[in-house]
N, C-alpha and C positions, 0 to 999 in steps of 0.2 A: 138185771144187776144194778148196783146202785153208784152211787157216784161216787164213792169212795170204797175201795176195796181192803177187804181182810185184812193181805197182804201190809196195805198202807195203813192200817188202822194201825197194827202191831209195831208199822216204823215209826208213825207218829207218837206212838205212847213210847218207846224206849228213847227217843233223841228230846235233848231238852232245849224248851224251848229259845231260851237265850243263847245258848255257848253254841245249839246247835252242833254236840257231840253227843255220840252213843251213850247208854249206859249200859250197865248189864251184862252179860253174857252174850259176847258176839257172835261165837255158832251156835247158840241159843236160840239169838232174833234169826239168823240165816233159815235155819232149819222151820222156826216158826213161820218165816213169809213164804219158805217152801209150802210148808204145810197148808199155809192160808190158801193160796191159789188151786190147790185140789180141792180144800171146802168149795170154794168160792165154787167151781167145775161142779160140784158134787149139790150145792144149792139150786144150781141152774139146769141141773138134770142131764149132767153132763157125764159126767162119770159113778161108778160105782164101786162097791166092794164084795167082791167075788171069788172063792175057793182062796183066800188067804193073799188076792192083789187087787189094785185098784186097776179097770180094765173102763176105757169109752164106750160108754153108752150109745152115744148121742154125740156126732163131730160135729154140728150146726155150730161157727162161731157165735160167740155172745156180745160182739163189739166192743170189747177190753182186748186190745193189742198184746199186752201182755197176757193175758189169762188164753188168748186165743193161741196165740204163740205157744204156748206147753201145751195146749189140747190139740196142736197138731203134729208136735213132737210124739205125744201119749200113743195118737192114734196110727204112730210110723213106726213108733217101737213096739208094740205091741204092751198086754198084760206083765206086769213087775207088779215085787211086793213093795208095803209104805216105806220102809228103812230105805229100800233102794229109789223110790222115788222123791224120796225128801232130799238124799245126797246127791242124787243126778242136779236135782232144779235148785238147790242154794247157790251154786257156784255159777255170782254173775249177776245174781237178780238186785241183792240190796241196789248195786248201781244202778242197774234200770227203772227199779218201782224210784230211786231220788231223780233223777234223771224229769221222769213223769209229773213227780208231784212239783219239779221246778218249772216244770213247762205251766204248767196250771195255776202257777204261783200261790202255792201251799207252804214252800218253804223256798230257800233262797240259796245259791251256791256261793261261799267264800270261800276262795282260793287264794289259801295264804302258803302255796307252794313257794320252797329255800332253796338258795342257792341251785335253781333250774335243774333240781333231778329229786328232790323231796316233797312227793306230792301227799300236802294234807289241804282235806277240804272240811268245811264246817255246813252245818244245815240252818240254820235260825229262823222259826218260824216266820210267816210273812202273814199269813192268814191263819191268826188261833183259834179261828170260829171251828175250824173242821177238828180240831182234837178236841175243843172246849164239848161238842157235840158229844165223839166219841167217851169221853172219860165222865160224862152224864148219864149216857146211857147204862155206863158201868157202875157207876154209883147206885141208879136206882135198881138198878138189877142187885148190889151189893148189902141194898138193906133188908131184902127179901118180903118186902112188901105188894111184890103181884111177881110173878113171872114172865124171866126176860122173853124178847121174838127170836125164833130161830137165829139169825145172824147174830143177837147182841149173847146168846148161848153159847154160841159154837166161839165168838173171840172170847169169850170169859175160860173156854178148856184152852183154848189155845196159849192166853197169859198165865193159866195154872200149867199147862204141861211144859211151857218154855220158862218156869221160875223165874215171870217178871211182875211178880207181887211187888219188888220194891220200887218199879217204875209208876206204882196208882200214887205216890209221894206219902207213903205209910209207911211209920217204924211202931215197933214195942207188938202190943198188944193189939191196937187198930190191925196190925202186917196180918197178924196171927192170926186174927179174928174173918179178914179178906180170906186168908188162903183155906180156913174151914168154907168160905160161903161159895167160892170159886168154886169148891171141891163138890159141894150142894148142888149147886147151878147143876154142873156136868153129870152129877148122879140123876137129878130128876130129866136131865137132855138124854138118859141113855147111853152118854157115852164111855162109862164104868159099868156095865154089866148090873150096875144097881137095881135097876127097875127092868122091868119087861120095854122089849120095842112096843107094843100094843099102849103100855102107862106112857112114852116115853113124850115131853112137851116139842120134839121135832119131828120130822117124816124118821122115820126108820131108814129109810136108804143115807141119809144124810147122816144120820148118829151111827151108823156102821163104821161110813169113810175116818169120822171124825174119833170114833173110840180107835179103829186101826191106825192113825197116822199118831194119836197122844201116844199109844205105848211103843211106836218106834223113835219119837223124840225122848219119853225117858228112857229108853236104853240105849241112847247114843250118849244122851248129853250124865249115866252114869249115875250112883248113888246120891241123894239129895243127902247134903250137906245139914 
């Protein structure tokens, strides 16, 4: 696993970097960092997708406390379908993966809690090398000038299936133009039934998990706008 995970790319790209508030769609990004942490399981050979759920393969932790933490939930609960697994693991996590990334000094906690019972907190980046990385790698994946790697694949479906096109800092036409290549990305990954597993630019078991957990996040989060 790498040092930055799925989960945290997806909260890095939705919180901005000065005000260090969210944007976008907040059970959006929930359901998205859910979803990232079964990739993440699913990259590392961890999990798979099997008669219509995501079921453990593989309980060997991966040393992500976090990611290790739901893969021994996974493995206590037994096989559930993605719908069910996205909505069991949002509830709870954004505070842990910020939690993480402040321990690591990624981003910074300001607690600008009122009057001792109105708790709001802020994130402001501390270190913008780790997003500046992330939103590169999405860039050149975005001009379609070679083909992205598994992982910068699988968060390009994740930002089209969580409609956080407008957190890549695009409006008009550039937006429009992202969410056609997003949609490319994830069709040549396999994980729209587009291409065959055998054409597909990821392992096959990877673009299963990953095409099952996009269409329980669009049927949760509803008609696209």
């Amino acid at each position: 696993m790498t040092g930055v995970a799925l989960a945290e790319e997806l909260l890095l790209l939705a919180y901005d970097d000065e005000s260090g508030k969210a944007t976008g769609s907040r059970i959006g990004l929930d359901l998205g960092m859910a979803a990232g942490v079964l990739v993440e399981l699913a990259l590392a050979g961890r999990v798979a997708y099997d008669n219509d759920s995501i079921v453990v393969s593989d309980p060997t932790p991966t040393g992500n406390p976090i990611t290790d933490e739901v893969l021994g939930r996974m493995a206590g609960d037994g096989p559930l379908p993605p719908a069910s697994w996205v909505q069991r693991l949002r509830h709870g996590l954004r505070d842990r993966i910020l939690a993480d990334l402040v321990g690591r000094g990624v981003v910074r906690d300001v607690d600008e809690t009122a009057l001792g019972h109105i708790h709001v907190h802020r994130y402001p980046a501390v270190d913008a090398t780790v997003e500046a990385e992330i939103r590169g790698r999405l860039a050149v994946a975005l001009t379609g000038e070679q083909a992205p790697d598994e992982r910068t694949a699988a968060l390009a479906a994740l930002v089209a299936a969580t409609r956080m096109e407008p957190s890549l800092g695009l409006s008009g036409a550039a937006l429009a133009d992202a969410h056609r290549r997003l949609a490319e990305i994830a069709g040549g990954a396999g994980f729209t039934g587009e291409v065959s597993l055998e054409e597909s630019t990821v392992r096959p078991s990877v673009a299963l998990v990953i095409e099952a957990l996009a269409d329980a996040i669009d049927a949760a989060l509803g008609a696209r706008r």
